[in-house]
Each structure stands twice: as structure tokens, then as C-alpha cells.
C-alpha positions as CSV (number, residue, x, y, z in Angstrom):
1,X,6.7,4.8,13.2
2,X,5.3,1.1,13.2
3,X,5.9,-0.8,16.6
4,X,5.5,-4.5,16.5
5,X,5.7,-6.1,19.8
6,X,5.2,-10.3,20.5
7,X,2.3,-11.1,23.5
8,X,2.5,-14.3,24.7
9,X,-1.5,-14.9,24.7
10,X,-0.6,-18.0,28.1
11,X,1.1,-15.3,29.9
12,X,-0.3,-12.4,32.1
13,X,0.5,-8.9,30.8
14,X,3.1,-7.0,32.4
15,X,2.6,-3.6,33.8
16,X,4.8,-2.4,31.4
17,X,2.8,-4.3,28.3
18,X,-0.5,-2.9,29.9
19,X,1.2,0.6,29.8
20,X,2.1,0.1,26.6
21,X,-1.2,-0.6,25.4
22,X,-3.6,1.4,26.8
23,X,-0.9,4.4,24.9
24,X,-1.5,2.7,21.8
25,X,-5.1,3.0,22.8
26,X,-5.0,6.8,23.3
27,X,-2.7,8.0,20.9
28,X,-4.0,9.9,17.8
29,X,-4.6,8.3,14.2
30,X,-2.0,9.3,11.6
31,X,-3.2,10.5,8.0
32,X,-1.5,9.0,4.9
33,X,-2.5,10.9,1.8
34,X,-2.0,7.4,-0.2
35,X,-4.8,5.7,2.3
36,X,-7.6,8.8,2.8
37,X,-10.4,7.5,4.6
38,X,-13.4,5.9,2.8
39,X,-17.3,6.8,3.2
40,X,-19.7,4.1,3.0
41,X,-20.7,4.9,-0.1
42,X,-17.0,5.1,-1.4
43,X,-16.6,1.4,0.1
44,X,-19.5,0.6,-2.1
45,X,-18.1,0.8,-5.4
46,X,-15.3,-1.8,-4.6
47,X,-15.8,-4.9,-5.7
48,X,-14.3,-7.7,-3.7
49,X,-11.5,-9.4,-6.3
50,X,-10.4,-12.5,-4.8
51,X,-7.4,-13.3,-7.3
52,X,-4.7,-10.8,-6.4
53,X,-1.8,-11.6,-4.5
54,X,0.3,-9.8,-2.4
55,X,4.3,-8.9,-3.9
56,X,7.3,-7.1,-2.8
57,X,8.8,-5.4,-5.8
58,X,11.5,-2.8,-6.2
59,X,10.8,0.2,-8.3
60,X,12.7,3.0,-9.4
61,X,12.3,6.3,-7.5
62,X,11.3,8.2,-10.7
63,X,8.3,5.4,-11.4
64,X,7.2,5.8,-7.8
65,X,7.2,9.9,-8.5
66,X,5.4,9.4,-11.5
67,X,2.6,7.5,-10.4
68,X,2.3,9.2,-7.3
69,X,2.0,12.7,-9.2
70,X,-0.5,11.0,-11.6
71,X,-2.7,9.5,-8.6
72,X,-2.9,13.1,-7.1
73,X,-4.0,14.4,-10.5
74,X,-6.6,11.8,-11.0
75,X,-7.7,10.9,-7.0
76,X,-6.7,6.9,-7.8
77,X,-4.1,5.1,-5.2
78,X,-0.8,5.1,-6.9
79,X,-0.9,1.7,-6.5
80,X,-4.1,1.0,-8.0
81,X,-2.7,3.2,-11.1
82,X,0.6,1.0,-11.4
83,X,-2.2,-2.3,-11.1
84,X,-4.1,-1.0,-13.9
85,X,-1.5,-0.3,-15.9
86,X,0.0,-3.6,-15.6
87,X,-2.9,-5.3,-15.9
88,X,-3.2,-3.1,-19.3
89,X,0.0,-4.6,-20.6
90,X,-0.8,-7.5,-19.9
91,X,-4.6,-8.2,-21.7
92,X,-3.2,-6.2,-24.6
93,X,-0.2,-8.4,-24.2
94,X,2.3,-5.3,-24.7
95,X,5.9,-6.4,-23.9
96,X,8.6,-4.7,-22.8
97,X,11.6,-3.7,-24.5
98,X,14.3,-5.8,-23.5
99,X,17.3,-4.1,-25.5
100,X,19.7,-3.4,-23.3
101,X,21.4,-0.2,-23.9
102,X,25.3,-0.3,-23.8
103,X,26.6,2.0,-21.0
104,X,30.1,3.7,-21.1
């Protein structure tokens, strides 16, 4: 669980912010299988790509699943996956189909 707490930088910490702290301090790193650590020499071969942006999207659970089972069969960030195959789409210019299905 992610706590985000607000420090007034002008004020003196309270005992209770200083408490607070120095658990942060001692409490023991988390491992996320979609963000393994990095060697040097991993951080090597990234090249720094200064025209990405950052988005919020909403994606169905079943294309989540899917790219997550394909990043653990190929050792790629799912997210990196669903980049590259967007970016894919769109220097091939591939569009999607945008018949809508009638339902019921």
C-alpha cells in the first residue's frame, strides 16, 4: 500500500511525522514482478526517448491478461509490449475495426 502524506517544508516536523519517516526509512523494499530490478548493464541498453507522454487509459481485463502472459513468456514489461504494439499499428498505419456488432 502507497502512503502519500503533505510536509509543509516552513514548518518543523512533528514527532509523529519524524516517526513516520524514519519507518518509511526502515521498512523493507517490495518486489513487483512487472518492475524487476535492473543491472547496470541492463540500464545500458535503454535509450533515453524524450517524446513519450504519460496517459491514463482503461483496458479490458482480458488485454491486460494477455499482455501480461506474453511479457512473462518473452521477459518484456507488459507495458512496453502494449507500446510496441501500438506503435506497430500505427507506422504500418493498421486501423481498427470499427464495426460495431449489434448485441441482443
Amino acid at each position: 500500500m502507497i502512503v502519500t502524506k503533505k510536509i509543509d517544508l516552513n514548518k518543523k516536523l512533528t514527532k509523529k511525522q519524524i516517526k513516520m519517516l524514519e519507518e518509511a526509512r526502515n521498512r523493507e523494499d517490495v518486489y513487483d514482478p512487472d518492475c524487476p530490478p535492473q543491472t547496470e548493464e541492463d540500464l545500458k541498453q535503454f535509450i533515453r526517448v524524450g517524446n513519450k507522454k504519460h496517459v491514463t487509459i482503461y483496458l479490458d481485463n482480458v488485454v491486460i491478461d494477455y499482455f501480461k502472459n506474453l511479457s512473462q513468456e518473452t521477459d518484456i514489461p507488459y507495458q512496453t509490449l502494449i507500446n510496441m504494439y501500438l506503435r506497430h499499428c500505427a507506422d504500418d498505419k493498421i486501423k481498427p475495426d470499427t464495426k460495431w456488432k449489434k448485441t441482443g
